[in-house]
Backbone atoms as SQL, in Angstrom:
CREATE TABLE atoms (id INTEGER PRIMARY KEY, chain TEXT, resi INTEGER, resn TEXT, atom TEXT, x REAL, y REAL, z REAL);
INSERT INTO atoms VALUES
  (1, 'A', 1, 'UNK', 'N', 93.252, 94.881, 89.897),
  (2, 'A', 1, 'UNK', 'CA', 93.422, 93.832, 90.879),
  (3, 'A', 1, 'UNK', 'C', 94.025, 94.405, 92.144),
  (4, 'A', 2, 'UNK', 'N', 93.664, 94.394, 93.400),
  (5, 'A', 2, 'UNK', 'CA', 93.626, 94.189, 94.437),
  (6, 'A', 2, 'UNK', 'C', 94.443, 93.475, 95.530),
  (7, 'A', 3, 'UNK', 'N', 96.158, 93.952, 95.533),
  (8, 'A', 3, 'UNK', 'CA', 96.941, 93.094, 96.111),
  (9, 'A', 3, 'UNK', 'C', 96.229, 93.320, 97.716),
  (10, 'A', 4, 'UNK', 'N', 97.527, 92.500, 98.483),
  (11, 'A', 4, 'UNK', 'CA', 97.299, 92.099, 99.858),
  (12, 'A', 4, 'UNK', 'C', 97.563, 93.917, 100.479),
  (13, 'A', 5, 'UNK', 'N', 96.898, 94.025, 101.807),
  (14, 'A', 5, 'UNK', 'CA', 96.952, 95.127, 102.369),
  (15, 'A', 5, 'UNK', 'C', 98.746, 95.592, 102.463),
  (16, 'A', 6, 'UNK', 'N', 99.117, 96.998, 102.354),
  (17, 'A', 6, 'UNK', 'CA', 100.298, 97.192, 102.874),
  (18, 'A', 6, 'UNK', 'C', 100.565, 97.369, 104.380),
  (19, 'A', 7, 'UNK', 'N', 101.933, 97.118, 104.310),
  (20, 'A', 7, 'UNK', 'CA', 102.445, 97.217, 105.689),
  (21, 'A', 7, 'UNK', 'C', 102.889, 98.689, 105.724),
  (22, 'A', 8, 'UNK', 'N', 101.939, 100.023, 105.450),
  (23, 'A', 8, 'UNK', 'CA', 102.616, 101.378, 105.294),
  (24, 'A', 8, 'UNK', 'C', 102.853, 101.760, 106.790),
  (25, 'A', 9, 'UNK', 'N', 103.717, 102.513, 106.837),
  (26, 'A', 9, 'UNK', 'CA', 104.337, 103.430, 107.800),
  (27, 'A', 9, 'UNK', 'C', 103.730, 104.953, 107.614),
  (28, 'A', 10, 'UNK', 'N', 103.307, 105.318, 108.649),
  (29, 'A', 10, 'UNK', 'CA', 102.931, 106.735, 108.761),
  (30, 'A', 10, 'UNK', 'C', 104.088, 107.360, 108.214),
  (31, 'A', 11, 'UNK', 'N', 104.105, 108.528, 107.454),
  (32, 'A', 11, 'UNK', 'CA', 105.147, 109.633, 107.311),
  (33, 'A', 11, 'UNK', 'C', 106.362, 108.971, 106.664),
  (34, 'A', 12, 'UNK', 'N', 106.383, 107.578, 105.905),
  (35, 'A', 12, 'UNK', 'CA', 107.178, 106.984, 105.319),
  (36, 'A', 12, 'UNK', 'C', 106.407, 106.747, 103.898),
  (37, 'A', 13, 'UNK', 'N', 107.089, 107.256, 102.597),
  (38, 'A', 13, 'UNK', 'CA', 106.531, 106.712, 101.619),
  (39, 'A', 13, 'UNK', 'C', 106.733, 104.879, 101.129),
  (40, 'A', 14, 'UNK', 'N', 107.688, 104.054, 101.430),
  (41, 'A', 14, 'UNK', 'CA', 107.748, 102.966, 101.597),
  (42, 'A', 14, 'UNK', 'C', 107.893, 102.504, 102.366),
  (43, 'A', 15, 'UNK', 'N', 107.844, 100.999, 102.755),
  (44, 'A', 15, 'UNK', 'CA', 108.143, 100.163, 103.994),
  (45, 'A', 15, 'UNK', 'C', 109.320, 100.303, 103.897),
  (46, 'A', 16, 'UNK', 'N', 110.422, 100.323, 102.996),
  (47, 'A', 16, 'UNK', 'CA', 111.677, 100.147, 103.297),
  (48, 'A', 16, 'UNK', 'C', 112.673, 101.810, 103.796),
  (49, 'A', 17, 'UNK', 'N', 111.420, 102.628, 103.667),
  (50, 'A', 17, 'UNK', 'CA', 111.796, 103.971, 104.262),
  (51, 'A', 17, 'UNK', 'C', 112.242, 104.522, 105.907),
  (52, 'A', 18, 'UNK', 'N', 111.928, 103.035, 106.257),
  (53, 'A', 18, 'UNK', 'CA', 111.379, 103.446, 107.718),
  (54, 'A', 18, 'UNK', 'C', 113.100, 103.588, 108.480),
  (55, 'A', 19, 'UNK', 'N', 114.029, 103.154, 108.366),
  (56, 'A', 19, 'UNK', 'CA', 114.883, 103.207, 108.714),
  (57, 'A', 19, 'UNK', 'C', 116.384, 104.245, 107.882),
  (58, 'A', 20, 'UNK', 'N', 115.537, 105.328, 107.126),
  (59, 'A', 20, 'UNK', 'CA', 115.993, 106.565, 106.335),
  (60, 'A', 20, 'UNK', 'C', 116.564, 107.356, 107.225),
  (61, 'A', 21, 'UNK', 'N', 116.148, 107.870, 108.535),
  (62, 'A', 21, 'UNK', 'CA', 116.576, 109.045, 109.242),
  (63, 'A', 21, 'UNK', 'C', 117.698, 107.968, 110.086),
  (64, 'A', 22, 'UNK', 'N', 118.011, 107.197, 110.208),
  (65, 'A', 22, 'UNK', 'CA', 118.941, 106.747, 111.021),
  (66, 'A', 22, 'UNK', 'C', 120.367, 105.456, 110.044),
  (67, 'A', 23, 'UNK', 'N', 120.164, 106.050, 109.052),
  (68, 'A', 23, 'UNK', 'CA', 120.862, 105.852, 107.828),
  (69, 'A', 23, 'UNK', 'C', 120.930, 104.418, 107.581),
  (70, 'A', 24, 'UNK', 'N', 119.793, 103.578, 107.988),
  (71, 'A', 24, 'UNK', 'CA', 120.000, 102.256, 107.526),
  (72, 'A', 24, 'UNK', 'C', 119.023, 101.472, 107.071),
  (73, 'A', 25, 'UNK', 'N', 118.863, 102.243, 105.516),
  (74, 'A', 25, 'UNK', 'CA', 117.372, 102.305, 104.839),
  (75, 'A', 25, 'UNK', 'C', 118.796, 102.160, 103.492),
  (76, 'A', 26, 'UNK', 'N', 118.491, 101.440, 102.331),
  (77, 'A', 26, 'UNK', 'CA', 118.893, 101.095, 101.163),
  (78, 'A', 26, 'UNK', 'C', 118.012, 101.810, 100.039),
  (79, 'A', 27, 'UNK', 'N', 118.334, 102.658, 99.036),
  (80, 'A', 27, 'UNK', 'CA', 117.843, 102.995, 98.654),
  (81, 'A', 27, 'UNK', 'C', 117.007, 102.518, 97.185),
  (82, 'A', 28, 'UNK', 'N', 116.245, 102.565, 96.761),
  (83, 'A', 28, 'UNK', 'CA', 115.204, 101.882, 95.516),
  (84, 'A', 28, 'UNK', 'C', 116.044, 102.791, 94.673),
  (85, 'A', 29, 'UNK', 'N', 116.227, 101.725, 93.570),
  (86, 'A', 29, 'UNK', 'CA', 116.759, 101.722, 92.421),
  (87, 'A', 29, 'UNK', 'C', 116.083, 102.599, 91.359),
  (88, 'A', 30, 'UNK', 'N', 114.568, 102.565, 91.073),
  (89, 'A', 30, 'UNK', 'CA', 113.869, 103.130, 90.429),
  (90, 'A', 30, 'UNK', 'C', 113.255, 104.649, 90.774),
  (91, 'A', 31, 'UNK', 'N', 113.614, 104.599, 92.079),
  (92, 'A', 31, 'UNK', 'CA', 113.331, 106.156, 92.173),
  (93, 'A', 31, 'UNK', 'C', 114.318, 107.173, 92.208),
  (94, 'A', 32, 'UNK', 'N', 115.596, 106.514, 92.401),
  (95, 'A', 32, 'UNK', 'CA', 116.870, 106.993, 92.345),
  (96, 'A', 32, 'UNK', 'C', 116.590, 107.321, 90.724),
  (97, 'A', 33, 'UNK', 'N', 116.568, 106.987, 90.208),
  (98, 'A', 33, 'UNK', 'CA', 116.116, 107.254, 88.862),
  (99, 'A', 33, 'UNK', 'C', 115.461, 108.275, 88.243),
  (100, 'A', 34, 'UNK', 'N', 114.246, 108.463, 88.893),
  (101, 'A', 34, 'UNK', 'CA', 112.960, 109.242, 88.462),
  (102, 'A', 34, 'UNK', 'C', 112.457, 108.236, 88.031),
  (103, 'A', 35, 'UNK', 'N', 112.411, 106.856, 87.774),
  (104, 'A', 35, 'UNK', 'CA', 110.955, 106.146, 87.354),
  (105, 'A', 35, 'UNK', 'C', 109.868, 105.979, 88.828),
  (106, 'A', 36, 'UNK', 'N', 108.640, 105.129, 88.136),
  (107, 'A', 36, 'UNK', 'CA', 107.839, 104.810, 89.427),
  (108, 'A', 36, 'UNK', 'C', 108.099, 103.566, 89.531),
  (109, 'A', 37, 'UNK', 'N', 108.196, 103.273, 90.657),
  (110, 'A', 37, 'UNK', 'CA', 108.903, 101.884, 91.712),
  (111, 'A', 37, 'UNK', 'C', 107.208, 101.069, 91.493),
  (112, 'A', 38, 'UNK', 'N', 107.563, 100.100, 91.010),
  (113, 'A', 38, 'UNK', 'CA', 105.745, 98.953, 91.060),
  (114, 'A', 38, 'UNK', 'C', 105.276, 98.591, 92.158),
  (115, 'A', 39, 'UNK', 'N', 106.456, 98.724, 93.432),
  (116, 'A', 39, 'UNK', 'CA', 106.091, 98.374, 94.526),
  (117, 'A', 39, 'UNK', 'C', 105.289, 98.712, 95.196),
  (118, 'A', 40, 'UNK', 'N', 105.431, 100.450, 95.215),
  (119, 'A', 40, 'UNK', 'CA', 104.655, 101.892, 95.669),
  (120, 'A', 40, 'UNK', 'C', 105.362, 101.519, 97.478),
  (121, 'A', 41, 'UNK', 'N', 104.042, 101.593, 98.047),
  (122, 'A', 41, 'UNK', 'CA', 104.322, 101.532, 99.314),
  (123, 'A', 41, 'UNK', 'C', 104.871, 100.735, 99.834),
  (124, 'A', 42, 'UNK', 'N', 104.544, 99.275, 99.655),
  (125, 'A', 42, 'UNK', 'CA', 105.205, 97.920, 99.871),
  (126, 'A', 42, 'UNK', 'C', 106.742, 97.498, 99.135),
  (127, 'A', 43, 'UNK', 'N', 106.931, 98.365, 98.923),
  (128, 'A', 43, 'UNK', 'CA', 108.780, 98.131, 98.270),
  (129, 'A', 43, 'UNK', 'C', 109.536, 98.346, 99.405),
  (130, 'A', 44, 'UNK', 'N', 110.449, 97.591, 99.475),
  (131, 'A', 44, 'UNK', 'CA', 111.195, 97.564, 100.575),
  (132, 'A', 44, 'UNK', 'C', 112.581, 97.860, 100.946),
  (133, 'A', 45, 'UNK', 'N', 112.575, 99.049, 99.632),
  (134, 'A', 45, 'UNK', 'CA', 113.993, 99.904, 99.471),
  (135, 'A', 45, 'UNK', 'C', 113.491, 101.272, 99.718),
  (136, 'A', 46, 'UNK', 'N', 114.330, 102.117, 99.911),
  (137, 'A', 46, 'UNK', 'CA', 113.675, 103.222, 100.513),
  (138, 'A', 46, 'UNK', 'C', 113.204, 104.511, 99.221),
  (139, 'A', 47, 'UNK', 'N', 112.620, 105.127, 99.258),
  (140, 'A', 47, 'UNK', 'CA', 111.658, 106.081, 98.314),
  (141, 'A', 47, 'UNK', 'C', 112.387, 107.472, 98.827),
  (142, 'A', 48, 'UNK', 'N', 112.651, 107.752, 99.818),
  (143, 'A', 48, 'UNK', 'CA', 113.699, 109.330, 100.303),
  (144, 'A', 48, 'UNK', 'C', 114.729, 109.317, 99.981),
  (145, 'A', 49, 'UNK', 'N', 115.540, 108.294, 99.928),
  (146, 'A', 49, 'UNK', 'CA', 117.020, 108.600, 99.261),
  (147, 'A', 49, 'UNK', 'C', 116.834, 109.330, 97.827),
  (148, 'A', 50, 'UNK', 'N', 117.545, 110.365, 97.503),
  (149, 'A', 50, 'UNK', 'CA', 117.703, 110.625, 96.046),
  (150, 'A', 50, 'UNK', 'C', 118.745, 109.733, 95.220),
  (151, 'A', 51, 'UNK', 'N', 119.084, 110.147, 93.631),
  (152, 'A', 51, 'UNK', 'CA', 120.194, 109.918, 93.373),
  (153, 'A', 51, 'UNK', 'C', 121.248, 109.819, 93.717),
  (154, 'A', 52, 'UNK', 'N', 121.842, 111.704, 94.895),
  (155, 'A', 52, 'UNK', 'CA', 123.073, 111.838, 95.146),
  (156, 'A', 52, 'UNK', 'C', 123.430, 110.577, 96.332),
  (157, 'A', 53, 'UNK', 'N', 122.155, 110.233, 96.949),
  (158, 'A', 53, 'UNK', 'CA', 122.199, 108.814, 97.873),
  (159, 'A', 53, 'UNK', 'C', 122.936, 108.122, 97.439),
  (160, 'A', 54, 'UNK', 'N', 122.028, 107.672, 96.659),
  (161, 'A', 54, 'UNK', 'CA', 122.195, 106.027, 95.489),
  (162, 'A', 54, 'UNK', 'C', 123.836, 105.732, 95.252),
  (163, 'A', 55, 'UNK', 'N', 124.519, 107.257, 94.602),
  (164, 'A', 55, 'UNK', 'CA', 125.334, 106.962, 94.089),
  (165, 'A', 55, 'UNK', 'C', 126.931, 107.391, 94.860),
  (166, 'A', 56, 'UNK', 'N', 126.573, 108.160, 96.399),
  (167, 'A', 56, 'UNK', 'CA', 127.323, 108.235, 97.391),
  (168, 'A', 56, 'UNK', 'C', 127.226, 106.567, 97.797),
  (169, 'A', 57, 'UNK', 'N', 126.157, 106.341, 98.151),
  (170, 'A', 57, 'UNK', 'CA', 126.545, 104.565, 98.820),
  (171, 'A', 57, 'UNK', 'C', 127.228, 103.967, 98.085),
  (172, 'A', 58, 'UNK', 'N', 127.040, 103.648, 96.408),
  (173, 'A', 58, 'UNK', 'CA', 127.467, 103.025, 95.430),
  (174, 'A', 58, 'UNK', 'C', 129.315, 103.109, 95.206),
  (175, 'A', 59, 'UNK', 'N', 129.437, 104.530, 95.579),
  (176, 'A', 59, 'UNK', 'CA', 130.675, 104.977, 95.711),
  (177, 'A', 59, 'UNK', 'C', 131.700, 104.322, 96.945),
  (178, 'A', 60, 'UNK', 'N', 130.768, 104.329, 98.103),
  (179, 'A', 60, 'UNK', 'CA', 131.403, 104.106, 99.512),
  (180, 'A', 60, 'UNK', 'C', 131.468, 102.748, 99.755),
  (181, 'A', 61, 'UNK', 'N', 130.331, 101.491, 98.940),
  (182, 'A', 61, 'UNK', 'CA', 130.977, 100.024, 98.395),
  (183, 'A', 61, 'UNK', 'C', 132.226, 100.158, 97.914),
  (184, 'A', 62, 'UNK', 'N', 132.445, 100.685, 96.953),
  (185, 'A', 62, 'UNK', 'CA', 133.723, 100.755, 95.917),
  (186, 'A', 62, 'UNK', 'C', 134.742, 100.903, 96.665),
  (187, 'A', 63, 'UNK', 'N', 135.011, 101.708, 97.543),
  (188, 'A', 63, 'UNK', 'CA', 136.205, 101.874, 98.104),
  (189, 'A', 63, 'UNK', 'C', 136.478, 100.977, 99.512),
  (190, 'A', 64, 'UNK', 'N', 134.945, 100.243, 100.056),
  (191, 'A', 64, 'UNK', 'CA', 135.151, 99.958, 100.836),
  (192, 'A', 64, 'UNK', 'C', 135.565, 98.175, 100.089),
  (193, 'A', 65, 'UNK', 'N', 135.586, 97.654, 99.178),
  (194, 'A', 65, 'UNK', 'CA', 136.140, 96.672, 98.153),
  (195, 'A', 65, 'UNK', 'C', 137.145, 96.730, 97.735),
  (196, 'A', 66, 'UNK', 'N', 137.296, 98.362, 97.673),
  (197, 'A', 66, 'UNK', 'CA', 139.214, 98.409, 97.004),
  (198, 'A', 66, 'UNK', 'C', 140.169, 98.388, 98.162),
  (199, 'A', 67, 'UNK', 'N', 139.552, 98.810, 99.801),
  (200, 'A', 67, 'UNK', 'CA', 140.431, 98.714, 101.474),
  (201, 'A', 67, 'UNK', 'C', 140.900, 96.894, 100.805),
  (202, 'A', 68, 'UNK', 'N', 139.969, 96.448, 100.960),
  (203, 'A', 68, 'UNK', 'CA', 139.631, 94.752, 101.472),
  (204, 'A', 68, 'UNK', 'C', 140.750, 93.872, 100.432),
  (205, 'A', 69, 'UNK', 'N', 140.166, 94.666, 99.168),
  (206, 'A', 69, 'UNK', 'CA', 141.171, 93.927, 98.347),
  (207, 'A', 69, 'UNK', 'C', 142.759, 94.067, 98.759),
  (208, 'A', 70, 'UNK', 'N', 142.847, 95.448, 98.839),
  (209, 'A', 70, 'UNK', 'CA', 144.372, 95.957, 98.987),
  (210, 'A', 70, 'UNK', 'C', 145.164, 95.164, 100.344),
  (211, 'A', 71, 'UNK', 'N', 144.027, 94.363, 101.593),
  (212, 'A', 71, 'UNK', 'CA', 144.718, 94.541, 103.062),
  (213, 'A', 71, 'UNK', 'C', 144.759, 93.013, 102.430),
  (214, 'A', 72, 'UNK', 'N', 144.017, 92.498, 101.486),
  (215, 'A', 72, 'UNK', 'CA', 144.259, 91.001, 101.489),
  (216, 'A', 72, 'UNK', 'C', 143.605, 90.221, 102.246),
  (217, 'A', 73, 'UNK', 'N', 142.351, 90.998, 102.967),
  (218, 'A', 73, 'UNK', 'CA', 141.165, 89.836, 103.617),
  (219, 'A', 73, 'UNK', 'C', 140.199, 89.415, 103.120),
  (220, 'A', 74, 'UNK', 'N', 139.070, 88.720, 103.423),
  (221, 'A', 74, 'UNK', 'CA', 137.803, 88.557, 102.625),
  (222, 'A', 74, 'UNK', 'C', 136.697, 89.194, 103.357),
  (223, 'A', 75, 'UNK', 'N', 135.802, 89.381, 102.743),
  (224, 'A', 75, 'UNK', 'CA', 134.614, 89.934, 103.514),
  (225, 'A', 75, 'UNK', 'C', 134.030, 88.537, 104.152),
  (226, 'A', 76, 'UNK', 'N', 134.119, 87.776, 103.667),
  (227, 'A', 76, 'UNK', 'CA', 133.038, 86.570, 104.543),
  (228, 'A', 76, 'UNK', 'C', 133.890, 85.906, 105.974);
């Protein structure tokens, strides 16, 4: 079956790649992994981040949750 055309980006393996070189691309869960993402091209997390990505950002939430908690503000 035959989904709808993608929205690919030249020289980007996903749509959500496109904003990778200027660090504000989120990275896909499943390729951080080594699995294959179902999305392929049309996923809208990024396909260039590796693991050490995934789990530097994952890291840099954490602490940026433990500032917030500690100063006693809210994020919203």
């Amino acid at each position: 079956l035959a989904g709808p055309p993608s929205a690919h980006v030249p020289g980007c393996p996903s749509v959500g790649s496109v904003g990778h070189h200027m660090g504000l691309c989120k990275p896909c869960d499943f390729v951080g992994r080594g699995l294959d993402c179902r999305q392929g091209a049309d996923c809208k997390f990024c396909h260039m981040c590796g693991p050490a990505e995934r789990k530097a950002r994952k890291a840099q939430r954490r602490k940026l949750v433990r500032g917030v908690a500690r100063s006693g503000s809210t994020l919203a």
